[in-house]
N, CA and C atoms as a LAMMPS dump frame, in Angstrom:
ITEM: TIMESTEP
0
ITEM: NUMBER OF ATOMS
192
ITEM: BOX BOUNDS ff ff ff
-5.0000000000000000e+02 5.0000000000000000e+02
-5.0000000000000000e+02 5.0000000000000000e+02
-5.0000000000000000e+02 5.0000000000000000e+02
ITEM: ATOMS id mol type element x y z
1 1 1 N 0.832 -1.188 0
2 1 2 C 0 0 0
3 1 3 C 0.876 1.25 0
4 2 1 N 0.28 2.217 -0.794
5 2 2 C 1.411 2.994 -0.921
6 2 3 C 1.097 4.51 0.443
7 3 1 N 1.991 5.03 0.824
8 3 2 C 1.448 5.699 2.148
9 3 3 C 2.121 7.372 1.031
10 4 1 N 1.087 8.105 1.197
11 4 2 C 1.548 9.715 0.754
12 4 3 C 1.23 10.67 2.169
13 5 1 N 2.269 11.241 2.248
14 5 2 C 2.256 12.194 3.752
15 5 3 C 2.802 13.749 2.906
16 6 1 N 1.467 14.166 4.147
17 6 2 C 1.625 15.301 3.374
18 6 3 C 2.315 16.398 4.535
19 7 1 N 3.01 16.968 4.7
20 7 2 C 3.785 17.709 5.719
21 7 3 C 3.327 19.389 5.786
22 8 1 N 2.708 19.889 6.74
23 8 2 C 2.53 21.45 6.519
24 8 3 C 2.484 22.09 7.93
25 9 1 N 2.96 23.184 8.093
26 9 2 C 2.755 23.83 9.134
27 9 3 C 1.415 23.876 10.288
28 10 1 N 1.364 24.024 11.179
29 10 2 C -0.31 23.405 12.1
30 10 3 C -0.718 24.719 11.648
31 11 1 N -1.797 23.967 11.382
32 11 2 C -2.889 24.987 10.996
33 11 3 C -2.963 25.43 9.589
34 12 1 N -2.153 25.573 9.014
35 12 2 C -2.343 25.794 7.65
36 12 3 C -3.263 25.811 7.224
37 13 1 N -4.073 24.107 6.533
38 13 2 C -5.044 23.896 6.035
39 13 3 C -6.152 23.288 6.952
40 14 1 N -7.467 23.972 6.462
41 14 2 C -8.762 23.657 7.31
42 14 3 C -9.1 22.032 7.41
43 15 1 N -9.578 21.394 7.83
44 15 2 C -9.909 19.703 7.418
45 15 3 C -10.891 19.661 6.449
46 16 1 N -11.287 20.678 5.373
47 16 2 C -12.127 20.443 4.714
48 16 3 C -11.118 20.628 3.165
49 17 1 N -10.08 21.034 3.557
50 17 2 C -8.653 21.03 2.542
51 17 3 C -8.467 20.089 2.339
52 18 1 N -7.911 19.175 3.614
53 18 2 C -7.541 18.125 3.764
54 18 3 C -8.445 16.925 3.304
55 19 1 N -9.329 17.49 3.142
56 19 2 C -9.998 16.055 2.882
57 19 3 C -10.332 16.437 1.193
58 20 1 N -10.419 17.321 0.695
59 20 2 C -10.351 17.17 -0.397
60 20 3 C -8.965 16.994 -1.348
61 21 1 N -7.554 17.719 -0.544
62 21 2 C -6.66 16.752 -0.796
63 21 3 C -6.399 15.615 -0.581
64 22 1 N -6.805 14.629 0.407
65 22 2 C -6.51 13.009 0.277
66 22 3 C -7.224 13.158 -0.752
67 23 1 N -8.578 13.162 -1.038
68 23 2 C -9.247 11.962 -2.671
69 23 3 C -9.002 12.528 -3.271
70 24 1 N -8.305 13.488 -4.122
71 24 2 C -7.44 13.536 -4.952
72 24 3 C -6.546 13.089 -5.207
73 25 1 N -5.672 13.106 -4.311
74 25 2 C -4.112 11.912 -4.119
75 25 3 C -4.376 10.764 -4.489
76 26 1 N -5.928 10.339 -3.65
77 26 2 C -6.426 8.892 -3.942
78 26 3 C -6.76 8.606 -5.434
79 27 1 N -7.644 9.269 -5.555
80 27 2 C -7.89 9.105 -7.058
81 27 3 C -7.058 8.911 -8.139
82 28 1 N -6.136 10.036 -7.965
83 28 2 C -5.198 10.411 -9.112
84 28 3 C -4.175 8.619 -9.205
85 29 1 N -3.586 8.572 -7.623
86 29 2 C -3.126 7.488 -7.642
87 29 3 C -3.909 5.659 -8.199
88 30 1 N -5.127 5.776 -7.839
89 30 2 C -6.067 4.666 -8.134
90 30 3 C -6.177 4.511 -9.687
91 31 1 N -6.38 5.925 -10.299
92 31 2 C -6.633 5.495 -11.77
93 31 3 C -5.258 5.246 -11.93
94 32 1 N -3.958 5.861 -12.183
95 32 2 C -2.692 6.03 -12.862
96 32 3 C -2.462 3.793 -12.85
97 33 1 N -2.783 3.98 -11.36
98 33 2 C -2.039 2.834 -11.136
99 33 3 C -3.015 1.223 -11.098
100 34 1 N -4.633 1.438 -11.414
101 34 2 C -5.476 0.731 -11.712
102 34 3 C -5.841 -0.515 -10.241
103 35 1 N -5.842 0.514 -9.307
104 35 2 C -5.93 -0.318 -7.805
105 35 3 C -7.352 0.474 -7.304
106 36 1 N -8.047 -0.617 -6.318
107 36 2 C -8.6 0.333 -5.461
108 36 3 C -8.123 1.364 -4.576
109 37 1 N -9.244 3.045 -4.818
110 37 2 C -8.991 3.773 -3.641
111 37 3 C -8.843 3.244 -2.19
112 38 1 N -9.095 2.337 -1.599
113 38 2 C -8.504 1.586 0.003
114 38 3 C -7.646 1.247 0.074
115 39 1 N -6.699 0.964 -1.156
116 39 2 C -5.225 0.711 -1.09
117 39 3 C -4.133 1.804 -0.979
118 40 1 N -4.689 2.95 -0.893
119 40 2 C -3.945 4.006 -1.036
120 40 3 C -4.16 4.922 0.071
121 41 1 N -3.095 5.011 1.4
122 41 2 C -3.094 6.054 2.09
123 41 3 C -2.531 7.574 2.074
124 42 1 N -3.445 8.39 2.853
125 42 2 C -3.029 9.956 3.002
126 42 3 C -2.792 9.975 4.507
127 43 1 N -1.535 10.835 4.166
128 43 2 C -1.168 11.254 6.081
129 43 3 C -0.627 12.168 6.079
130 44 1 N -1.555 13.7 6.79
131 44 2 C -0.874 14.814 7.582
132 44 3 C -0.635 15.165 8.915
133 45 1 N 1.208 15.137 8.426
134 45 2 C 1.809 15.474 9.519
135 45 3 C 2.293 17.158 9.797
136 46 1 N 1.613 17.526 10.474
137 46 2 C 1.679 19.202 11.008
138 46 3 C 2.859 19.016 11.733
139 47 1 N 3.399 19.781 11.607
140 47 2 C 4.488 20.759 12.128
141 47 3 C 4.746 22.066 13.247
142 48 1 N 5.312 21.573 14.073
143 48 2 C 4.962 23.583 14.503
144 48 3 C 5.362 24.374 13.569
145 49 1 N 4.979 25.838 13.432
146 49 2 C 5.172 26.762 12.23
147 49 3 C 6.617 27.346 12.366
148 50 1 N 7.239 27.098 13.76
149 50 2 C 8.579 27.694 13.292
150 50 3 C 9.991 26.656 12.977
151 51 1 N 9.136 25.584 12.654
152 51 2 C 10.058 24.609 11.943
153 51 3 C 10.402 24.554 10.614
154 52 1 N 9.672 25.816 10.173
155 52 2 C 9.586 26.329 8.382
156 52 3 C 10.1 27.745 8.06
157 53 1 N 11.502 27.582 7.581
158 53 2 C 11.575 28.638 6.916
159 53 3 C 11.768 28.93 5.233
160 54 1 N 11.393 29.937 4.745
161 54 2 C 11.245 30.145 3.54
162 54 3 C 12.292 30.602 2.89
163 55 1 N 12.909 30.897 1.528
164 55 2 C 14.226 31.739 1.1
165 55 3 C 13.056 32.827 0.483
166 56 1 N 13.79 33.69 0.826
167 56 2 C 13.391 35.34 0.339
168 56 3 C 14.037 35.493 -1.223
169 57 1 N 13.173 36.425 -1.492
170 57 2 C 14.039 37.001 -3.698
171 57 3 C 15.16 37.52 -3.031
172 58 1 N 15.651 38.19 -1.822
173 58 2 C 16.507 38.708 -1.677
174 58 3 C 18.058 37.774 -1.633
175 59 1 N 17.86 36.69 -1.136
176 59 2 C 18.733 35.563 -0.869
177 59 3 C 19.067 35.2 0.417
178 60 1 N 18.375 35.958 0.86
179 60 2 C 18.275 35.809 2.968
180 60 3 C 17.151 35.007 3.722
181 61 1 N 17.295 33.868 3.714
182 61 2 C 16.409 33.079 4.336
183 61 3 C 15.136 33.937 5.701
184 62 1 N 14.224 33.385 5.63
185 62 2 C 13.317 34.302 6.302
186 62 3 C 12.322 33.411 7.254
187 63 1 N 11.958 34.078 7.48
188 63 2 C 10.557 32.61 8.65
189 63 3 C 9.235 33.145 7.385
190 64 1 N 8.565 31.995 8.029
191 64 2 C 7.655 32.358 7.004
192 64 3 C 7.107 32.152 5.746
């Protein structure tokens, strides 16, 4: 079974995100690969938010 984890800062996305990203993942993966959607897991793992930082246009890494 194939496991897709999806990693994002807490809170980010609402659970109504989330759930329309798993059956997508699911789907996309079910047709490509001609399996049932139950064979295919979604898993988000939140993060605290200051475990993410971003690179700036400037070239100076930033929070955020």
């Amino acid at each position: 079974m194939p496991d897709y984890t999806c990693t994002t800062a807490r809170g980010t996305l609402p659970q109504e995100s989330k759930a329309s990203l798993a059956a997508e993942i699911t789907r996309i993966h079910a047709a490509i690969n001609h399996v049932p959607p139950a064979y295919v897991d979604v898993v988000f793992a939140e993060q605290p938010p200051e475990t993410y930082a971003s690179w700036t246009s400037s070239g100076t890494g930033g929070a955020g």
